[in-house]
C-alpha positions in Angstrom: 126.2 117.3 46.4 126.7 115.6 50.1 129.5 116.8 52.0 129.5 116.5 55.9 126.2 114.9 56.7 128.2 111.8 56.3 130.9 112.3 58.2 128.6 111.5 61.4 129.4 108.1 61.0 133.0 108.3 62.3 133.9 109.1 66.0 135.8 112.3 66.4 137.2 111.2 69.0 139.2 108.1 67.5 142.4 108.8 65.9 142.2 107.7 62.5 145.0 105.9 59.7 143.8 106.8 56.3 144.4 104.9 53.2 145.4 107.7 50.8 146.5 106.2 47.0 146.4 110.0 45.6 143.2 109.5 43.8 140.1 111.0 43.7 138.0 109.0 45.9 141.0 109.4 49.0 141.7 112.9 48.0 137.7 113.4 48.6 138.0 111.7 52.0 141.0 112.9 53.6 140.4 116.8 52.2 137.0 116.2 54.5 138.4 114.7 57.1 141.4 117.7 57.5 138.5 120.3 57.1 136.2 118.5 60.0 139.4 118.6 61.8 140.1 114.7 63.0 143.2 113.8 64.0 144.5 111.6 61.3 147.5 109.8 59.9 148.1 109.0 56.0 149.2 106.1 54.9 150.6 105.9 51.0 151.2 102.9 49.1 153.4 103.0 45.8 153.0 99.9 44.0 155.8 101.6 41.3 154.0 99.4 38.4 152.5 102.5 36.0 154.6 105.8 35.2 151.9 107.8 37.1 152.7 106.3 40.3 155.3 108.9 41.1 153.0 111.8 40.4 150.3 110.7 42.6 153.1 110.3 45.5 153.5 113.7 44.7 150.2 114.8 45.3 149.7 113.3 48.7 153.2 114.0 49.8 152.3 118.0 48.5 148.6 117.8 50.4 150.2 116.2 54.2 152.9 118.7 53.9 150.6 122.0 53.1 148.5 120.7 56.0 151.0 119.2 58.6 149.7 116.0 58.7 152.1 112.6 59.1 152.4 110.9 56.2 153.7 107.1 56.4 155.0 105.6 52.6 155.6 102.2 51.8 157.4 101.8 48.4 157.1 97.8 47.1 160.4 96.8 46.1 160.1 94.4 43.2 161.4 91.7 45.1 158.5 91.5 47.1 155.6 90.4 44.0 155.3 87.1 43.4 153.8 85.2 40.3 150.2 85.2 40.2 147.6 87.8 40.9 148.9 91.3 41.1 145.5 92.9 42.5 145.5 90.0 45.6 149.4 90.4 46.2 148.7 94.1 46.1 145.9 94.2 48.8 148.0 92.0 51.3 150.8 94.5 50.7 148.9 97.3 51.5 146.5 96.6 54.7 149.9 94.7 56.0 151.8 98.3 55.6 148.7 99.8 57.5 148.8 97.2 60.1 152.4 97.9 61.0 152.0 101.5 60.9 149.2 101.0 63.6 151.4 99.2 65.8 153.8 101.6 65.3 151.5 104.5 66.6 149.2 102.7 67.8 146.4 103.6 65.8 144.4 100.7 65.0 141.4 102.5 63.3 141.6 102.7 59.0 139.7 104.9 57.0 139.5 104.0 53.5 137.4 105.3 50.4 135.0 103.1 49.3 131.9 104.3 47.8 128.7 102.9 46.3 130.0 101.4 43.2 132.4 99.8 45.1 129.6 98.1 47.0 128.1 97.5 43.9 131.1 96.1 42.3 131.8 93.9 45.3 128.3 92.7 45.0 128.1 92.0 41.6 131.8 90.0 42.1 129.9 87.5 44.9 127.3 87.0 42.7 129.7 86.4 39.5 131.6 83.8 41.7 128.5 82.4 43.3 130.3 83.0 46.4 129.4 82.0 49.9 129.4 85.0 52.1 128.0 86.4 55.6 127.8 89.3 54.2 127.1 90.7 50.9 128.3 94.1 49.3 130.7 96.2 51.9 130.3 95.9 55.6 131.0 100.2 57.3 133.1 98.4 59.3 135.0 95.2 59.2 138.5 94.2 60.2 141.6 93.0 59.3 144.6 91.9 62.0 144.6 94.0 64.5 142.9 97.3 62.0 139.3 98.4 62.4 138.5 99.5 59.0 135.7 101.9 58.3 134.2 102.7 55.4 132.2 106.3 55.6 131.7 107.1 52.1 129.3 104.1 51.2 126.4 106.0 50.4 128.3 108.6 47.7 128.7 108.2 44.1 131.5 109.0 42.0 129.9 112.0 40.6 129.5 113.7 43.9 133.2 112.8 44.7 134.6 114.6 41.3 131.8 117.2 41.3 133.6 118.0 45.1 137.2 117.8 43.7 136.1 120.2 41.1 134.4 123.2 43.3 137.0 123.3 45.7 140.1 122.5 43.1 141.6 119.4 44.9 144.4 117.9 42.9 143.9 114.0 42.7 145.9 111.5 40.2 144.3 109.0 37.5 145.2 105.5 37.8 144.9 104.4 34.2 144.7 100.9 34.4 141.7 101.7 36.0 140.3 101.6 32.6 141.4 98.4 31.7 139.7 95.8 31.8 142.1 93.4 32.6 141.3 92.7 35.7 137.6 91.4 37.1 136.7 94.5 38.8 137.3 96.6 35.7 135.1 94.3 33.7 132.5 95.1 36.0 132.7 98.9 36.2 133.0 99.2 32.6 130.5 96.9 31.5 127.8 97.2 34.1 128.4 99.6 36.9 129.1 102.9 34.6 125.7 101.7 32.6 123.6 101.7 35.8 120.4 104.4 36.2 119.8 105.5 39.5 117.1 103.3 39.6 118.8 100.2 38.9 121.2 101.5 41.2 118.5 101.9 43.9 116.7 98.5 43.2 120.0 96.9 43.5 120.8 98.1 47.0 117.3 97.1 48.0 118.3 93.5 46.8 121.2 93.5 48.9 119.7 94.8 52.2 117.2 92.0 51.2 119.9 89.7 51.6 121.6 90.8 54.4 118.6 90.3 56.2 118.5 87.0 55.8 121.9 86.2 56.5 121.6 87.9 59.6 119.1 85.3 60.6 121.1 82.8 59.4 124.3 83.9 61.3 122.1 84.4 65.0 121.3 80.5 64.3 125.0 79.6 63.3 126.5 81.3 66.4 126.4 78.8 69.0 127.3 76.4 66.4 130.2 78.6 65.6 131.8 78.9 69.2 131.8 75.4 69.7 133.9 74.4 66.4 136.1 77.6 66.7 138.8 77.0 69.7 141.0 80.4 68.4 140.9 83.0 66.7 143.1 80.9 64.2 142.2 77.1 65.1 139.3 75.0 64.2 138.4 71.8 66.0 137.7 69.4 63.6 136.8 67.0 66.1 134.2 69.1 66.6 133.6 69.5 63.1 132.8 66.0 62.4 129.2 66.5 64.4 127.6 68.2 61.3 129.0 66.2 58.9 125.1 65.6 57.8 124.9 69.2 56.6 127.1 70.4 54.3 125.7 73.9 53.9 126.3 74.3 57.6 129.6 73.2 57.4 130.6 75.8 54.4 129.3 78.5 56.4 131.2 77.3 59.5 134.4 77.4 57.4 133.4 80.7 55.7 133.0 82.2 58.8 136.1 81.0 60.1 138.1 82.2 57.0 136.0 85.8 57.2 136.6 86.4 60.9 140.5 85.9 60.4 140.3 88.6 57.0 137.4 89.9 55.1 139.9 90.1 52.6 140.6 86.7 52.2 137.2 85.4 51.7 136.3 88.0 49.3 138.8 86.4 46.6 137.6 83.2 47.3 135.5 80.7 45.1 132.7 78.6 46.2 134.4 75.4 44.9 137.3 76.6 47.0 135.2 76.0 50.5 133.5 73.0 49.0 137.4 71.8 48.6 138.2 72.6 52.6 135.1 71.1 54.0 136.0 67.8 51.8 139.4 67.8 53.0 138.3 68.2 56.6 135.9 66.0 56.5 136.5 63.0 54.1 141.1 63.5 54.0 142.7 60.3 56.2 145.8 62.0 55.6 146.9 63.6 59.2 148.5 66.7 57.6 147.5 68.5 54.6 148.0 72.2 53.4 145.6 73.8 51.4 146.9 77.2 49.7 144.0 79.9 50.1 146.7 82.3 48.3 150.0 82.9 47.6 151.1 83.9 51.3 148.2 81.7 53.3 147.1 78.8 53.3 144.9 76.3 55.9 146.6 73.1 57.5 144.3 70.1 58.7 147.1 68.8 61.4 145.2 65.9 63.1 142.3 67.2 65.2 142.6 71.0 64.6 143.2 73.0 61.4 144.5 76.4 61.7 145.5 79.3 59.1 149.0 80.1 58.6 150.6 83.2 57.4 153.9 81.4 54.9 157.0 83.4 56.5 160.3 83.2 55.6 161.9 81.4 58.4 164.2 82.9 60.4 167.3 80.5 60.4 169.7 79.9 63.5 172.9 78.4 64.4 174.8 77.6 67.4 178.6 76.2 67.7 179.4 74.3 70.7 183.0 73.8 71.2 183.2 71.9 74.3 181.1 70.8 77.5 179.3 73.5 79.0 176.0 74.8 80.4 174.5 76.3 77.3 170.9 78.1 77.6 170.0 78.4 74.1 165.9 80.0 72.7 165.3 76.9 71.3 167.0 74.0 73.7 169.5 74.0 77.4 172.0 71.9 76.9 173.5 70.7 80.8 176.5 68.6 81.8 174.7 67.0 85.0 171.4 65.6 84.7 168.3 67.9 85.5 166.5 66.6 88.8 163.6 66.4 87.0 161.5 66.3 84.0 162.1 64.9 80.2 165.5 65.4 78.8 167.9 63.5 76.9 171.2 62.0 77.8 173.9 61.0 75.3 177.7 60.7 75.4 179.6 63.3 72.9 183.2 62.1 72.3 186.2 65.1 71.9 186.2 64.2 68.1 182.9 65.0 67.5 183.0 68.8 68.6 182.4 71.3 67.4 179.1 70.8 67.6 176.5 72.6 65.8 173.0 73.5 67.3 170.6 74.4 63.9 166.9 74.5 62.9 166.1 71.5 61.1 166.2 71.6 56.9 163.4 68.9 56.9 165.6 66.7 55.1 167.4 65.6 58.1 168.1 61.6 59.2 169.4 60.0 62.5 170.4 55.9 62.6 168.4 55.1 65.7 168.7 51.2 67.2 165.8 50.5 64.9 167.4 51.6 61.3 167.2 55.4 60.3 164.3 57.6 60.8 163.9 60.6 58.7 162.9 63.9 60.8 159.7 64.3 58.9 158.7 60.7 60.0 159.3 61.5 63.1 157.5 64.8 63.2 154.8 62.5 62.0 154.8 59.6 64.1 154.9 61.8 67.2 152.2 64.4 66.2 154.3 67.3 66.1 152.4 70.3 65.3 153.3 72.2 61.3 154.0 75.6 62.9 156.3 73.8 65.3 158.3 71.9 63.0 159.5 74.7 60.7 162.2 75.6 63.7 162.6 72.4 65.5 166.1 71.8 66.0 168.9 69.4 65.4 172.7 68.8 67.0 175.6 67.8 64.0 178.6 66.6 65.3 182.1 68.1 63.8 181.1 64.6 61.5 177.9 66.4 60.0 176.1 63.6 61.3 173.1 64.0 63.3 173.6 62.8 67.0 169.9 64.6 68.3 166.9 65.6 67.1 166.1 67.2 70.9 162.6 65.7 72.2 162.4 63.1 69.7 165.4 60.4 68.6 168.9 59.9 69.9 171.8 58.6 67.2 172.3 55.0 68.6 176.4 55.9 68.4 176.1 58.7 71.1 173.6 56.1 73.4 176.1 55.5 76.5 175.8 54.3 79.9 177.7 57.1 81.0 176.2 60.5 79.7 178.0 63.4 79.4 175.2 65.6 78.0 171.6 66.5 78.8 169.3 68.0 76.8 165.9 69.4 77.3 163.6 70.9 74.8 
């Protein structure tokens, strides 16, 4: 049985969060990491979707207190699943608990439990999907947000894990939809992984160091490339894009690596015709703005020259009431009664009957009669290459009419134009 030796891997040092679901495989890493004294916090995630749930709660919540160890619990109301995959949902759930409990201690260094078979399994899943990756199996250490997350047990099998558990009578819970094969990863376990010999086992990790290698040289040739496209962490230039149009491969990698670099996560549920779909959008797409969902919570907009990845958030609605004419120095817009001495602003004339006013973020739905005919706000988000992220709290000014008499920055209503001003308004 291996025990210690592996520990090495991890820097005393660091102060650690570790992912602890109750079961064996966490059980086995925090129980060493408490006897090889680190300095740890446990995070615990209770999906509440099988009975047992509650009992391995218990367990953890029984081992941090026996051991005075912090324990951090996230319990998932039902209100925050959505329809479609549970496993995905799940995993965003989870490594955004652990990324708010790092900010809250600032801790930003994750442990989590991952053995061979999970490499394996992981591998065996790329291959399945015919996925492109940078990397193939499970990187030691990868990241996700602001987390470094480390994975120290790579090189351990299950066996030694329970054998462990056994000798020093650790109590761990069973997940029993483990044994389901419901979902992809199950498939793989029970049909293939829990059939493997050690020499398959063996011959299969020599495959994917094989691999790795090459993608390694791959990546050393793709990094210049990379830096040039890549303008933010979160932001491709697709400008810049456009100069290897001639190379498709290229171009899938570029856009892997984009995807990977924002969340291993992400690109592991992703399908090869999904970044054959984002390259053709980038690439061959005259529409100016386009959304492509990557899952249920992110998706990747093309927005003229640049595409970035965005994180859907519920929007966090305001609303201001003006009642009459005043300075007003709101987050989103000033509103003056003398004209600023300089810069852009608008200048319209608000009658008494049209107060109160109301300053609001806009529904997208929005229209202003301008001296032209009637715009809608989207149009004009459009026509003057307002950017996605910005749009979703632009705001508008309703008169005590509910008719819109600004859209701040972009349209005036032609009834509130007026050769005497009363209001200015900078954005």
């Amino acid at each position: 049985m291996v025990y210690f030796n592996w520990l090495g891997k991890l820097n005393k040092k660091l102060n650690y969060l570790v992912a602890v679901s109750g079961g064996p495989d966490s059980m086995f890493l925090l129980d060493n990491l408490v006897k090889n004294k680190f300095d740890i916090i446990v995070c615990h995630v209770n999906y509440h979707k099988r009975w047992s749930s509650n009992v391995d709660q218990k367990i953890v919540e029984d081992y941090c207190r026996e051991h005075n160890i912090t324990l951090e619990i996230k319990n998932v109301k039902p209100s925050e699943y959505t329809k479609g995959n549970f496993q995905d949902q799940a995993r965003i759930i989870r490594y955004d608990f652990f990324n708010e409990v790092a900010q809250k201690y600032q801790v930003y260094n994750l442990g989590v439990a991952h053995h061979v078979y999970d490499l394996l399994e992981t591998y065996l899943i790329q291959k399945q999907r015919r996925a492109i990756v940078s990397y193939y199996g499970l990187k030691f250490k990868s990241t996700y947000k602001s987390l470094s997350i480390y994975r120290p047990m790579l090189e351990l099998k299950k066996e030694d894990i329970i054998d462990y558990l056994t000798l020093y009578r650790i109590k761990y819970g069973f997940d029993e939809t483990n044994e389901l094969e419901i979902y992809e990863r199950n498939k793989i376990r029970q049909q293939t992984i829990n059939k493997l010999t050690d020499l398959d086992i063996n011959l299969m990790l020599s495959e994917i160091k094989s691999l790795n290698s090459e993608q390694e040289l791959l990546k050393d040739q793709l990094e210049v490339i990379y830096n040039s496209v890549i303008v933010a962490d979160d932001t491709l230039s697709i400008k810049e894009f456009y100069k290897y149009n001639d190379n498709s491969r290229l171009q899938q990698m570029i856009v892997y690596e984009f995807l990977f670099n924002y969340s291993e996560d992400l690109v592991l549920r992703l399908k090869k015709a999904k970044i054959k779909e984002i390259v053709r959008v980038l690439t061959k797409s005259r529409r100016p703005n386009i959304s492509i969902n990557l899952t249920n919570s992110i998706s990747l907009i093309k927005e003229y020259n640049y595409a970035f990845i965005n994180e859907k958030k519920s929007v966090k609605n305001y609303q201001y009431t003006i009642r009459r004419l005043a300075d007003y120095d709101f987050n989103e817009i000033k509103i003056l009664k003398q004209a600023p001495n300089s810069g852009n602003f608008q200048a319209l004339h608000v009658n008494k009957d049209e107060f109160p006013l109301i300053v609001k973020n806009n529904t997208g739905k929005e229209h202003i009669h301008v001296s032209f005919g009637t715009k809608k706000i989207n149009r004009l988000f459009i026509d003057n290459k307002i950017p996605y992220r910005q749009r979703l709290t632009w705001p508008v000014i309703v008169n005590a009419q509910d008719q819109v008499i600004s859209i701040p920055g972009l349209a005036i209503n032609k009834h509130n134009l007026d050769s005497e001003p009363n209001i200015f308004i900078i954005k």
